[in-house]
Steps between C-alpha positions, in 0.01 A plus 500: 500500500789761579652433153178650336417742754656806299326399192191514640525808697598638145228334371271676776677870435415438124110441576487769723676758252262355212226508752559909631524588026145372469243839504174430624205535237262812548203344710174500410332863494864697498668714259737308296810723599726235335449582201467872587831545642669304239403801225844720390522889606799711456660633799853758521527301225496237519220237360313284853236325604174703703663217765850600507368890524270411783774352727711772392288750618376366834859399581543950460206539693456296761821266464376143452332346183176439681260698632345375835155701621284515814451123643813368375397432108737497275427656179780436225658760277318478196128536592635790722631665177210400334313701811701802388459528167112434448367586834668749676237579802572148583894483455538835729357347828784210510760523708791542260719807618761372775590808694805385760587849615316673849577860346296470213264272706454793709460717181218346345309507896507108500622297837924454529581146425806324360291419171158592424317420119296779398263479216462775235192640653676563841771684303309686266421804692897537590620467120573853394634522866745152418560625109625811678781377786606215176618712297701657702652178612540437131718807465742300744802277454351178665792444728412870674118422539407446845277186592184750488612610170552186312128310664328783339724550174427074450111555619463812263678261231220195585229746467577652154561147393198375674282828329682428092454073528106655598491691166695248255237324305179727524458881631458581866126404620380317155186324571380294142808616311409289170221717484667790532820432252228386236305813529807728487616271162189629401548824520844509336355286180243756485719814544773327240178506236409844572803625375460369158392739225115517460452288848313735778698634810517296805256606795681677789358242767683248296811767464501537897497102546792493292675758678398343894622173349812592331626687821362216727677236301828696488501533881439119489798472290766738673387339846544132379688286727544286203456404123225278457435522072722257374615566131473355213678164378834617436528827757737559709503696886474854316162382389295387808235770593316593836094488451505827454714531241355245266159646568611844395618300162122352451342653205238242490353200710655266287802653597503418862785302547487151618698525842254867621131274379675203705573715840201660441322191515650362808464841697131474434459120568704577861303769584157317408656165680450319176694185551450373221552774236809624642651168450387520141668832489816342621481201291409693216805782495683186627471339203549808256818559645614118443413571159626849429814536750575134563832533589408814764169268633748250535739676749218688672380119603856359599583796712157452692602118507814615667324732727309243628752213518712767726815264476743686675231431824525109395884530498543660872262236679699207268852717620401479881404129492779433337740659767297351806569212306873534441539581885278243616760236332784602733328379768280152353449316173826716326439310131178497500378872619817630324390323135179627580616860523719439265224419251224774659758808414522298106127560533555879649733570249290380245208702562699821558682495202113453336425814656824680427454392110146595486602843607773480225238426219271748626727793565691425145783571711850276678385368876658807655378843427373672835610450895182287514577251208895452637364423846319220280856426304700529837278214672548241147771541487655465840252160540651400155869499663373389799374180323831393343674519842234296660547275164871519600541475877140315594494648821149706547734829564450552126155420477418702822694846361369474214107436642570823732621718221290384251218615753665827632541650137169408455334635778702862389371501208120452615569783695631731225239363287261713709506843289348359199569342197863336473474449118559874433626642255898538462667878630593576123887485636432124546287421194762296326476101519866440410641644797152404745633105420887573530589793749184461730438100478902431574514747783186399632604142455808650747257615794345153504852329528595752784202432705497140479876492585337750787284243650722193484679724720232561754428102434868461635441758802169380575582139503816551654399762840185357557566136428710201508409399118810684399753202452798548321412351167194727534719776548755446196178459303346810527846642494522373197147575370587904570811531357365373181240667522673790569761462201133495287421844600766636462553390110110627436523847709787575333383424122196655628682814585714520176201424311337791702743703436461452110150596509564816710739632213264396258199707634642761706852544324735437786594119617529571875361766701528399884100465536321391780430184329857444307630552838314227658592242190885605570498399902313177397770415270753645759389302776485180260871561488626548848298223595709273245812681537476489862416105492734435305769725661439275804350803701189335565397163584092374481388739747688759357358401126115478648570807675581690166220298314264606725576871525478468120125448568463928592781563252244403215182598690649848453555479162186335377257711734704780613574717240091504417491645889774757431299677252750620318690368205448385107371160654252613769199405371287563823498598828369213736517659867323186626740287420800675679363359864525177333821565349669633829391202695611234241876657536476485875396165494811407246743695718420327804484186345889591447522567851421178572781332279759709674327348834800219682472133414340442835212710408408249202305170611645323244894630534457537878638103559650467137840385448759716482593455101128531444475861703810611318340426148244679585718764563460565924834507693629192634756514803834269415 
């Protein structure tokens, strides 16, 4: 039975993941939002599904992809967006604006409290009041804004976007729109005739409809959260149109375009509670688009897929039961539980690398391109190391570093996932593929090396200090396992670097310029040296090496998060003031874990009876 026991907890893992990718049918008598949030807008440009657009926005809002209201029920992002765009007096008395700060708490009159959600109708008669103390946060450099200053400037930001996703698809407080849109295409085909030789003048109610329209629909159209009129077979992102824009193009009723008559239809089925014709509305544009703009249907579907497969969730649990699992063996059943973790971080790996991939076709872009896809990049890539030492060695201490980083990175980049969409569009100084796969992948590829070398190191402390499971062999294992992995870094960060460098004198003219962010690529690489030179100079021993590896840990901290916190530089792509707690504390924690390697032998549990050849390996001082 232990011989099979990993393959069927794999087996298990793989029923649950294909289990958790399975979304539930609409029941009986609801709107089929499936189908809904699969249909393609364009958003900063970039082409999405209604689903991607809803988390996006309620992770801005309220920061979390659901939306939970009075009694505990749980309402999911798409029928909330679906709230917002056809039935606004319903959508603005949810709780969706998180407010976190007692100053403007106390500013709008409500109760202090550490968080409070506020719905739209709470805050409307404080919006001119809010619009007013935003912008003048908005005038700010964000690292100057006090916490006062930046809770309003991000609740004045929720609001506006809250107020333009309200007006994207039909004007503000549209009742039975298709009735309106046909009577105004009316109008125009009649006031188009009238200007014909011979044909009478147009009547000036008909004139004045025109005119309410025109400037109604324009309004509609400068508002727009986002582009909704998909073109033609053949057009490109220049030629998607707000509602309002394509209905100032109608000359006829015939004209209407396809993608306005189809969210027409569906705002007027919603607001009616017509089950059944808004799914034919759905199914319906559905199906045009499949026909017209197959390829864009196409990747409008997958990315809701992805959305709702969330794989990067699947890989953390499958990365923590793997490194329960890989510690568990030190202590019973060491083949079995460490084949089975073994085989659960194949499993891990396999689904994060479908996630990082999917990203990849969707973005058109390399895996790295923004802090929140290398966090992503970091995390594979460390596990994939991770997995050839425990290939290697078959020890667990593999398995286990790589489960806990494989998690960690993850976990960051939920976390910086929360502003909003992470499939952006490129800052035009990194819109170029060529270097995105060389300069960014290698030195990216760097980090991941110099964390995992990193936590072998705390493996080595840990294990060692607090335990007696650090034998020699294990020792001069992981001594082993850092210094190669150490000798990997340094080759990437350094080709990463000069490959940086490249690209800096390609865009900006100069090769080197002592940035925030070149600066923090040179110490990695400099550190990567003295740790070698210094090992093998015969100044340090494995304490000495783990001591290094793990200070390493803040060296590249610094330069991958950092520089964005400086706020200054040619690679500061954002200030991220929340972070720096996080950031301060996760150098403390790496400089005391060198503390504790400087600590005497008889402060270790396993070096405190140790013999004296094994002590001196390890580098502590041995009386003759």
């Amino acid at each position: 039975m232990k011989r099979f026991l990993p393959y069927i907890v794999l087996v298990l893992a793989g029923l649950w993941l294909a289990s958790s990718w399975v979304t539930p049918k609409p029941k009986p008598g609801d709107f089929d939002l499936r189908t809904f949030s699969r249909l393609p807008v364009l958003v900063g440009g970039r082409v999405k599904p209604l689903d991607t657009v809803a988390r996006n926005s309620l992770l801005i809002m309220r920061g979390k992809q659901t939306l939970r209201l009075e009694g505990g029920v749980k309402m999911e992002a798409s029928r909330w967006l679906a709230d917002v765009l056809f039935n606004a007096s319903v959508a603005d008395r949810y709780p969706v604006f998180a407010v976190h700060n007692q100053e403007v708490l106390g500013m709008l009159g409500m109760p202090q409290a550490d968080k409070r959600y506020c719905t739209f109708e709470e805050l409307r008669p404080y919006l001119e009041k809010i619009d007013e103390e935003g912008k003048a946060s908005a005038d700010m450099e964000a690292a100057q804004r006090t916490p006062f200053q930046t809770a309003i400037y991000n609740l004045r930001n929720a609001l506006v976007l809250y107020q333009r996703l309200g007006c994207s698809v039909q004007p503000e407080k549209a009742t039975r729109f298709a009735d309106e849109i046909e009577t105004y295409a009316k109008a125009v085909a009649t006031a188009s005739s009238s200007l014909k030789p011979g044909a009478p003048p147009a009547e000036k109610d008909q004139l004045a409809l025109l005119k309410t329209s025109v400037a109604r629909y324009e309004s509609q159209s400068q508002n727009a959260y986002m582009l909704a009129v998909v073109p033609a077979a053949g057009g490109q992102v220049a030629d998607w149109l707000t509602v309002g824009g394509a209905l100032i193009r109608v000359d006829s009723p015939q004209s209407i375009p396809a993608s306005v008559a189809a969210f027409v239809d569906l705002g007027d089925a919603f607001r009616a509670g017509d089950h059944a014709a808004f799914a034919r509305a759905a199914s319906e544009y559905a199906g045009w688009l499949g026909i017209e703009q197959p390829a864009l249907a196409g990747r409008s579907a997958y990315e809701w897929r992805f959305n709702h497969m969330e794989p990067f969730y699947q890989s953390m649990v499958l990365y923590v039961a793997a490194f329960l699992l890989a510690c568990t063996s030190w202590l019973v059943c060491p083949q079995g539980l460490r084949k089975t973790a073994f085989l659960l971080l194949l499993l891990a790996l396999a689904v994060h690398s479908f996630g990082m991939f999917s990203r990849m076709y969707l973005q058109g872009r390399p895996p790295v391109t923004n802090l929140y896809s290398s966090a992503i990049f970091v995390g594979w890539g460390a596990v994939l190391i991770g997995l050839v030492l425990e290939r290697i060695f078959r020890d667990g201490i593999g398995a286990a570093c790589a489960g806990m980083v494989g998690f960690i990175t993850l976990i960051i980049a939920h976390h910086l996932g929360s502003s909003g969409d992470t499939l952006e569009m490129m800052q035009a100084v990194l819109d170029s593929n060529i270097w995105l796969a060389t300069h960014v992948v290698v030195i990216t590829a760097g980090y991941s090396a110099m964390f995992l070398a990193g936590f072998l190191a705390i493996a080595y402390v840990v294990l060692g200090f607090f335990t007696r499971l650090l034998t020699r062999e294990t020792a001069q294992k992981l001594g082993r396992m850092v210094y190669g992995v150490v000798c990997f870094a340094t080759l990437f960060s350094f080709v990463g670097t000069v490959l940086g460098g490249i690209w800096a004198d390609q865009s900006w003219g100069r090769f080197w310029g002592w940035d925030p962010k070149e600066n923090g690529a040179l110490l990695i690489v400099l550190w990567c040296a003295l740790i070698l030179h210094a090992r093998w100079g015969g100044f340090i021993r494995q304490r000495g090496l783990m001591a290094m590896a793990i200070f390493g840990n803040a060296i590249t901290a610094f330069s991958w998060f950092g520089v964005n916190m400086l706020g200054v530089g040619l690679h500061s792509y954002g200030f991220m003031d929340k972070a720096f707690p996080w950031l301060l504390g996760f150098v403390i924690s790496q400089g005391l874990l060198v503390v504790l390697t400087r600590l005497p032998a008889s402060c270790w549990r396993s070096f405190r009876n140790a013999e004296p050849r094994d002590a001196k390996a390890a580098g502590f001082e041995v009386a003759s």
